[in-house]
Phi, psi and omega in degrees: 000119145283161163255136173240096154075251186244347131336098177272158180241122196293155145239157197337301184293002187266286171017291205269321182297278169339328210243358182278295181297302188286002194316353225224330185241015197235195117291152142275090171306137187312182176233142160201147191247167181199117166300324201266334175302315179320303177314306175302294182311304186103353177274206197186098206238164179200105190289090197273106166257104154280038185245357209219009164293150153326094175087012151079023166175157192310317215271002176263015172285286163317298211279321166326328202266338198277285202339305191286338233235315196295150202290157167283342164290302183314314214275338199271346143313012209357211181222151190202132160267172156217149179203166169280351176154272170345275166313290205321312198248353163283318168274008159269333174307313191298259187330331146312302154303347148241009169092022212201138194293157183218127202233163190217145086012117148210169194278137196301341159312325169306151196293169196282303196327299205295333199274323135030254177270012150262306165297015166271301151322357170099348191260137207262094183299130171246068182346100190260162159258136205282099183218122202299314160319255258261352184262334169289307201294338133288333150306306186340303199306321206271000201255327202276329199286334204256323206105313205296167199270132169297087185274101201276146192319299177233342187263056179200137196276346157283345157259343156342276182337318189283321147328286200322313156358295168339278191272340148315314169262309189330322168270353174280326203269313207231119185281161174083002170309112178271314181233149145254128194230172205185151168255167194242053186271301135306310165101037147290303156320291205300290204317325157295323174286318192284322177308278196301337158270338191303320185288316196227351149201089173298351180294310186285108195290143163261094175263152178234121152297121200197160180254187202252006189243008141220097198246019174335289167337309209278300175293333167299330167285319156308328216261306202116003218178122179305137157258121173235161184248154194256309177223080152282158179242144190200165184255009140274084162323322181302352204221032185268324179299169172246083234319139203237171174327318194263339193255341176270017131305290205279306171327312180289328164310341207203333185276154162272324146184173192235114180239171209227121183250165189265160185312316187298307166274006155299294168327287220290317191292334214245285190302308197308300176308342152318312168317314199247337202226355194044067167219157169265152215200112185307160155310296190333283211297318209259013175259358125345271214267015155313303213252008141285304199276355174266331211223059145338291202290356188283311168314324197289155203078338193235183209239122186267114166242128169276079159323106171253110199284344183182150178230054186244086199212143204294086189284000168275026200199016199288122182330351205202006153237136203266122214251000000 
């Protein structure tokens, strides 16, 4: 870790550190490929599915690593966050695994699967109204009451780290790599991608996905300056936050640009890999490749790894069936 300013900033060697400790709690998630996506794109995508993850998504990469990493005095105190699903139930797996309490925030809105698979894992649900206000201002209550180490979804240079992981094996399973593209919402992945390539191949342009009715990431990047939105909606849950300090460092720095799909073309892009590839794939996960099949010509030719970032989906509740 160095520091910038009131910043810690992850480094390359925390990575390497991060993926050796959590190595015991995560998969080496598969590589997958669709002859018939290439053909749609004109690209050459290599699927890194984190949807075949350990808790059913990438984000048990970051919290395995801030869990594991903390002192036993820290730990017996246990760790508590807020998250929409993901993160949430990925630090309640980690902190399970270690035997140590894990308390989550989450918006009352969140889907029943995730809340669910958190209280499966053991983690102790705390209710919100779904608003990035009303999710500090209750953690707070929930933070001041318990003691436990704050583990922020993305905006800690220990889950970055842990992020980086990824996109680390990613390059190790496929050569050749021109572009990497992550959806974006907070920008804990991206900023973990943007940490491991900047480091080991600086070569490979960095994109970000994002939808367009939470497209804060996009206008802020545009602006030059974080924008943030307090609830916006989209039927990618995963990606209603907003990016923060630590993480618009690696964003600003580092993404090559930031693209954008309509709600619609998020479904179809979601249902079609279903379709085509037989996996299950969260709305969050399908705005990648929304936004290949949007922006060809930024893509063709080149040989692309797509993060799918997770498969933790409401199955009573699927986008494209109208109810």
């Amino acid at each position: 870790m160095k520091d910038l300013g009131e910043m810690t900033i992850p480094t390359y060697a925390d990575v390497e550190a991060a993926h050796a400790r959590i190595a015991p709690h995560i998969h080496r998630t598969p590589v997958l490929t669709s002859s018939y996506f290439n053909a749609l794109s004109g690209a050459e995508l290599f699927f890194k599915c984190e949807n075949f993850q350990k808790a059913g998504a990438f984000k048990v990469r970051g919290a395995s690593n801030a869990v594991f990493g903390l002192s036993d005095e820290m730990a017996a105190k246990g760790v508590a966050t807020h998250s929409s699903g993901n993160h949430a139930l990925s630090l309640s797996y980690a902190a399970g695994r270690r035997g140590i309490p894990c308390h989550v925030v989450m918006p009352r809105t969140a889907p029943q699967a995730k809340k669910d698979a958190v209280r499966g894992y053991g983690g102790i649900i705390t209710e919100c109204a779904p608003s990035t206000s009303s999710r500090e201002e209750v953690f707070a209550q929930v933070q001041a009451e318990t003691g436990a180490e704050f583990v922020h979804p993305y905006n800690d240079p220990r889950v970055i780290a842990g992020q980086a992981t990824c996109s680390k094996e990613l390059l190790a399973q496929v050569e050749g790599l021109d572009a990497v593209i992550a959806p974006i919402g907070g920008g804990g992945m991206v900023s973990g991608t943007c940490l491991t390539l900047s480091n080991i191949a600086p070569h490979i342009e960095i994109y970000a996905a994002e939808p367009e009715q939470a497209d804060d990431a996009y206008r802020s990047f545009k602006a030059g300056h974080i924008i943030a939105d307090d609830a916006p909606s989209t039927v990618a849950d995963g990606l209603k936050v907003p990016l923060k300090e630590l993480t618009w460092h690696f964003v600003s720095t580092h993404v090559t640009d930031i693209l954008t799909a309509t709600e619609q073309e998020i479904i179809d892009a979601m249902k079609l890999t279903w379709q085509r590839m037989k996996i299950v794939i969260e709305p969050s996960c399908a705005v990648p490749l929304a936004t290949i099949l949007k922006n060809r010509e930024v893509f063709a030719g080149k040989r692309v790894g797509v993060i799918i970032t997770g498969g933790n989906v409401d199955l009573d509740t699927l986008p494209w069936i109208k109810g």
